[in-house]
C-alpha positions in Angstrom: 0.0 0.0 0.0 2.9 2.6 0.9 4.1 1.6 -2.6 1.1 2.7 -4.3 0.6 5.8 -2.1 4.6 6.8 -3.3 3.9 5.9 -7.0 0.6 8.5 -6.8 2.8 10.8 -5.0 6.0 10.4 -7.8 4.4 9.8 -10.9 2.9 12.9 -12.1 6.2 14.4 -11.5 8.0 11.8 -12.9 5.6 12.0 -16.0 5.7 15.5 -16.3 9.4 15.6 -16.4 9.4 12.6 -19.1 7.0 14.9 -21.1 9.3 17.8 -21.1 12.3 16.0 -22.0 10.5 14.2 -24.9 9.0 17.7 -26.0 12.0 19.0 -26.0 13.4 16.1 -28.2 10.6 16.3 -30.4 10.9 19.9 -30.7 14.3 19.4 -32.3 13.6 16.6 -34.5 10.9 18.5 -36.2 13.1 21.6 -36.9 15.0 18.8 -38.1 12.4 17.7 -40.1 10.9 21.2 -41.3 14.8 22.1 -42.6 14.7 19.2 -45.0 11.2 19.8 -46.3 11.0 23.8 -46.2 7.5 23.8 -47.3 6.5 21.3 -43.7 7.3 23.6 -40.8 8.2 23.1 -37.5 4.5 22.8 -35.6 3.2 20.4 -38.8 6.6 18.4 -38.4 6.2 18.4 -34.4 2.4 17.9 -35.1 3.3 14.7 -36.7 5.6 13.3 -34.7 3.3 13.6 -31.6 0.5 12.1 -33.1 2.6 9.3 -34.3 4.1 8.4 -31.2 0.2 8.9 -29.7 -1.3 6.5 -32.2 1.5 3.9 -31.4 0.8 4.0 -27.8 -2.5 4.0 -28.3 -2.2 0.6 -30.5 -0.1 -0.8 -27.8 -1.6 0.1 -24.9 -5.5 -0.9 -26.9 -3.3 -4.5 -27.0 -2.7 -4.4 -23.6 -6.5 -3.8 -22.5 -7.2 -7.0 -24.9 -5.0 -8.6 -22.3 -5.3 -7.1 -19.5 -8.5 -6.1 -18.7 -11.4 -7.8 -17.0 -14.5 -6.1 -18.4 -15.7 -7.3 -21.9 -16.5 -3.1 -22.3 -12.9 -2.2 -21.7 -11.5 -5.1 -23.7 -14.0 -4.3 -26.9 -12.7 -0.4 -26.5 -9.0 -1.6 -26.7 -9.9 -3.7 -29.8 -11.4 -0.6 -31.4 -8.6 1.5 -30.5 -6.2 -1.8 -32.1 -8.1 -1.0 -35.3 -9.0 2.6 -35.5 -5.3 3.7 -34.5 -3.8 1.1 -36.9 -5.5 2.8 -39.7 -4.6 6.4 -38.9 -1.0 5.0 -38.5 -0.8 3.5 -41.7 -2.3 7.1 -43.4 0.4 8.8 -40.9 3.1 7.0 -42.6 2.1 7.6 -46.1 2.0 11.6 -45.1 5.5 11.4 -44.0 6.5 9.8 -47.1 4.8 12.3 -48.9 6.2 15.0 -47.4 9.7 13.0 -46.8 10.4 12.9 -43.3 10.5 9.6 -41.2 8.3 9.4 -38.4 9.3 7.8 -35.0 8.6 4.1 -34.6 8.6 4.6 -30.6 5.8 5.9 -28.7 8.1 7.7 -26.5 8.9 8.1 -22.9 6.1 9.5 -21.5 3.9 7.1 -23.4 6.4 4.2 -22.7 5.9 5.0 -18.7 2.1 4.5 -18.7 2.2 1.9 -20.7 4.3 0.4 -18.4 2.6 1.1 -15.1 -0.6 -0.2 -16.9 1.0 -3.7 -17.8 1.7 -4.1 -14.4 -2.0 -4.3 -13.4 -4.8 -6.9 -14.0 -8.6 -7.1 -14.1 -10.5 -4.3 -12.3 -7.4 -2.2 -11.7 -6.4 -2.1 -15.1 -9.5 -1.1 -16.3 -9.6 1.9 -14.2 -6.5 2.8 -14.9 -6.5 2.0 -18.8 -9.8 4.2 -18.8 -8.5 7.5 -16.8 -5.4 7.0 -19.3 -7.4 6.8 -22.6 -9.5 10.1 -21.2 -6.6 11.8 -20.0 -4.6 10.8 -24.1 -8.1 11.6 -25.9 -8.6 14.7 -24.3 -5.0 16.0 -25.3 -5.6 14.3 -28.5 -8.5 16.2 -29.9 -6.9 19.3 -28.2 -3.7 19.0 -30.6 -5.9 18.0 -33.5 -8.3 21.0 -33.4 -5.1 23.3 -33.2 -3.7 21.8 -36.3 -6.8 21.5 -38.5 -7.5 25.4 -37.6 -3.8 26.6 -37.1 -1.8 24.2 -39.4 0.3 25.9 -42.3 0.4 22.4 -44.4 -3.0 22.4 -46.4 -2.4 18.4 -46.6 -1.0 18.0 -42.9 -3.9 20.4 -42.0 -6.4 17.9 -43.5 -4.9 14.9 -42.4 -5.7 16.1 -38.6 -9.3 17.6 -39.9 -10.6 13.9 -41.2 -9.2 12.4 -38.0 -10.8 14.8 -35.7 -14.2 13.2 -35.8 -12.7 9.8 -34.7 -10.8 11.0 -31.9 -14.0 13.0 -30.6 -16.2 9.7 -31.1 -13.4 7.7 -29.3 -13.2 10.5 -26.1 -17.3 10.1 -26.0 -16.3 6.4 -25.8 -14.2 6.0 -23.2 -16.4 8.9 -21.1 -19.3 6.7 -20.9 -17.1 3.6 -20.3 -15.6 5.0 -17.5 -19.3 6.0 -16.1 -19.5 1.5 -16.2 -16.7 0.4 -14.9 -16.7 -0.6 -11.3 -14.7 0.7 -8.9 -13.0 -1.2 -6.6 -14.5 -3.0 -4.0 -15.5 -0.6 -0.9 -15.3 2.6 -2.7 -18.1 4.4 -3.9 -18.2 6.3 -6.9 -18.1 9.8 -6.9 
């Protein structure tokens, strides 16, 4: 129990300081990326490379629920994720070879740490856990793809995140109402 009580305590700053370095990384890989393709610039290039590292993690981590969890809801969700991400992959990776740059093939360290505290959990915990994760990733999500659709300077970038919108809205509404049925544990009531 003292465990878990440190790891609530630790992880958000632990996160948050993952997040900053692997901004910062990103940052410079899409300058990077923007100086060999002058007409991508640096917030489509940086655009891209978050959103490919978020649709790896989110096939990963859908995997995972597949696994993991106990509730049918939660393990249909991850399926859909399996599929819906796999397929806005594959069109990610034909943009960056349009517009020549390589995408990363990680899902990066933030990503990587709640992936990993999630595959140390089982049934009921997962769940909740997988669920607050996919609200908390959907929620940023949408956020970065509404800023791109209305603020990107690539018309076909800009588009790319404007057809994908829709899916990442349907998917937040998703796991919302999911989270509304999963239990909680045992003892505590919802709130």
């Amino acid at each position: 129990m003292k465990r878990m009580i440190l790891w609530a305590a630790l992880a958000p700053a632990l996160l948050m300081g993952c997040a900053q370095t692997q901004q910062a990384a990103d940052t410079t890989v899409a300058a990077a990326k923007a100086q060999v393709n002058p007409t991508l610039s640096t917030t489509d290039a940086g655009f891209m490379t978050t959103a490919t590292r978020g649709g790896i993690a989110e096939v990963r981590m859908g995997q995972l629920a597949q696994r993991n969890g106990s509730s049918p809801a939660v393990k249909r969700f991850g399926e859909r994720m399996v599929a819906d991400h796999t397929r806005v992959n594959q069109e990610m990776l034909a943009l960056a070879q349009q517009k020549q740059i390589t995408p990363p093939d990680t899902m990066g360290a933030e990503h990587q740490a709640i992936y990993d505290r999630l595959a140390s959990l089982r049934g009921r915990a997962f769940d909740r856990a997988y669920v607050q994760a996919m609200i908390a990733d959907h929620r940023e999500d949408v956020q970065a793809f509404q800023t791109e659709a209305q603020d990107g300077t690539d018309p076909d970038v800009k588009a790319f995140a404007a057809r994908q919108l829709p899916v990442l809205q349907d998917h937040l509404r998703m796991v919302e109402r999911l989270d509304q049925s999963v239990p909680a544990r045992r003892g505590h009531a919802r709130h």
